[in-house]
C-alpha positions in Angstrom: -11.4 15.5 9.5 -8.0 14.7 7.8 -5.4 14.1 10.0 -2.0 13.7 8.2 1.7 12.1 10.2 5.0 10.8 9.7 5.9 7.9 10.7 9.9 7.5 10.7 10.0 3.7 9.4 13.8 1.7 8.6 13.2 2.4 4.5 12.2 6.3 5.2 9.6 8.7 6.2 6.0 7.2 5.6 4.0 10.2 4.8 0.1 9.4 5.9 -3.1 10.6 5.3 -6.8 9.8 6.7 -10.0 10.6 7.7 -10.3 9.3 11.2 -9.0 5.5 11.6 -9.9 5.3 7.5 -6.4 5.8 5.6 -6.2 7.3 2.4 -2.8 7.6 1.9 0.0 6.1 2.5 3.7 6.6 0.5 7.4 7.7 1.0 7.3 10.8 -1.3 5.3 13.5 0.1 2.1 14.9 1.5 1.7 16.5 -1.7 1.9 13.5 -3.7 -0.3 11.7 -1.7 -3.1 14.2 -1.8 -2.2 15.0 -5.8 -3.7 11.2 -6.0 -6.3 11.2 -3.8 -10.2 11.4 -4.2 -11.1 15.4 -4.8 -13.4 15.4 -1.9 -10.7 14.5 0.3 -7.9 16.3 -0.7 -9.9 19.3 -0.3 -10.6 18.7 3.1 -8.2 20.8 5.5 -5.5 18.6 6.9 -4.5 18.1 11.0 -1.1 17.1 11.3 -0.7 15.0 14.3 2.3 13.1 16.0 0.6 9.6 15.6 -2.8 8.3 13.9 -4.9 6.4 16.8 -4.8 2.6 15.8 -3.5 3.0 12.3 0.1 4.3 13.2 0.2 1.2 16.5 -0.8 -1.1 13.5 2.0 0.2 11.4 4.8 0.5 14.3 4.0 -3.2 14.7 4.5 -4.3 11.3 7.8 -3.1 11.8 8.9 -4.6 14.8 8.2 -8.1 13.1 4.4 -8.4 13.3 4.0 -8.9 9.3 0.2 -9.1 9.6 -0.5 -6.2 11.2 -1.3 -3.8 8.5 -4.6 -6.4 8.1 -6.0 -4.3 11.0 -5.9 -1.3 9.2 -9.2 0.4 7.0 -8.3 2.3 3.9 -10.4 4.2 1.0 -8.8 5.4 -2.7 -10.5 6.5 -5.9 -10.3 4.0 -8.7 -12.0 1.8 -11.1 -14.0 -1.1 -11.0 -10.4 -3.3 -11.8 -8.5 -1.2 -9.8 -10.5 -1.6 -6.8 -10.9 -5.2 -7.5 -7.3 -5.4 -7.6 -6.6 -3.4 -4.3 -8.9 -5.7 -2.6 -7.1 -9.3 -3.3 -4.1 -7.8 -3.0 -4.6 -7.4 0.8 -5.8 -11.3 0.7 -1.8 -12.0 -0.2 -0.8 -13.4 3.3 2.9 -11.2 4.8 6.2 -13.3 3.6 4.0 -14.7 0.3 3.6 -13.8 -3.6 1.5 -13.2 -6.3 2.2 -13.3 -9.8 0.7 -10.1 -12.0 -1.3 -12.7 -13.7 -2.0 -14.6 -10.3 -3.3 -11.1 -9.3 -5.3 -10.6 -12.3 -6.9 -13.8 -12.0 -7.8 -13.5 -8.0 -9.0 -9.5 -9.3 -11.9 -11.6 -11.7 -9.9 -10.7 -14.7 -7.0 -13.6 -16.1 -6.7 -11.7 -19.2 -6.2 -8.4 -17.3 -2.0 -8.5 -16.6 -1.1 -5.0 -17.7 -4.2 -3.6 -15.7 -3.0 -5.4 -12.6 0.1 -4.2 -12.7 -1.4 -0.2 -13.7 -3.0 -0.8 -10.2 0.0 -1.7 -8.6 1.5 1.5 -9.8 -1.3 3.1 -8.7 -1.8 1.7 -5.6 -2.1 4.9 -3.2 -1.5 3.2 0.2 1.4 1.2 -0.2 2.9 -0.6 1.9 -0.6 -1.1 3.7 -1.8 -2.4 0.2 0.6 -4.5 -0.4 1.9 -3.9 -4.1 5.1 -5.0 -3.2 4.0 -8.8 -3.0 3.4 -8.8 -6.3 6.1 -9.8 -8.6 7.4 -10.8 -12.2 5.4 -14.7 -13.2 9.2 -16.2 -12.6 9.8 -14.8 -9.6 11.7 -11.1 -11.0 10.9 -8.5 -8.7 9.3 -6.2 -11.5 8.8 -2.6 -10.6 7.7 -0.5 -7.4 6.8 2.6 -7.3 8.9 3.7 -4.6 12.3 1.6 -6.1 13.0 -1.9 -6.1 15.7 -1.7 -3.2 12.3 -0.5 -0.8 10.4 -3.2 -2.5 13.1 -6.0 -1.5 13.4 -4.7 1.8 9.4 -5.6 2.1 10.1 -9.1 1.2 13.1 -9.9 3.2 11.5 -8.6 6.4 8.5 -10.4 5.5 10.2 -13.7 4.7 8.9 -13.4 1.2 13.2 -13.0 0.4 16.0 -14.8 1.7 
């Protein structure tokens, strides 16, 4: 069963979806956007809307009152490619209040040469901030892009440390 929530966070309204205490979404657009991106099979599933997910909104609710490991706790399931998913998976090795280079990403995804596709799954990252996109940034140091605008994405860092 889907269960879909809103959890009110200090950068906006954190739309999420999931299938028990598995997220599949996660954004600060909309419900539709979310399920626009997600796996067929589950965006055809009949959603539940609920005040709060059981463990995945506690783990989120502590990420923002200054536990910046928290989201570690949490499952999560998107559609992708091989890459993508490869990409999605060191991403959520990049410890809270550190970052990753696109290339740095590429390489720790088992593909040096594969820059542009790290960033592609940045930018398609469906469960952001629980994959955490945002810790990945311009070789240099620039911000580079989010998906959700820079000013969100620098919010991220600073209350991870990441940012002074």
């Amino acid at each position: 069963m889907l269960l879909t929530s809103t959890f009110k966070s200090p950068v906006g309204s954190l739309y999420l979806v999931s299938d028990e205490h598995i997220l599949l979404g996660a954004g600060f657009r909309s419900f539709a956007d979310l399920f626009e991106r997600m796996d067929p099979i589950d965006s055809g599933k009949k959603p539940n809307s609920i005040k709060t997910i059981p463990i995945i909104t506690d783990l989120i609710s502590d990420y923002f009152d200054g536990d910046i490991s928290a989201f570690g706790g949490i499952q999560t399931r998107q559609p992708g490619a091989e890459f993508s998913q490869a990409a999605w998976k060191a991403m959520r090795k990049i410890p809270a209040g550190k970052v990753w280079s696109y290339s740095e990403l590429a390489k720790r995804a088992g593909s040096p040469d594969a820059v542009r596709a790290a960033g592609s799954a940045c930018a398609r990252n469906l469960i952001a901030p629980i994959i955490p996109c945002h810790r990945v940034v311009k070789t240099g140091g620039a911000l580079g892009n989010y998906g959700y605008g820079l000013d969100i994405k620098e919010w991220f860092l600073r209350h991870e440390g990441a940012l002074k």
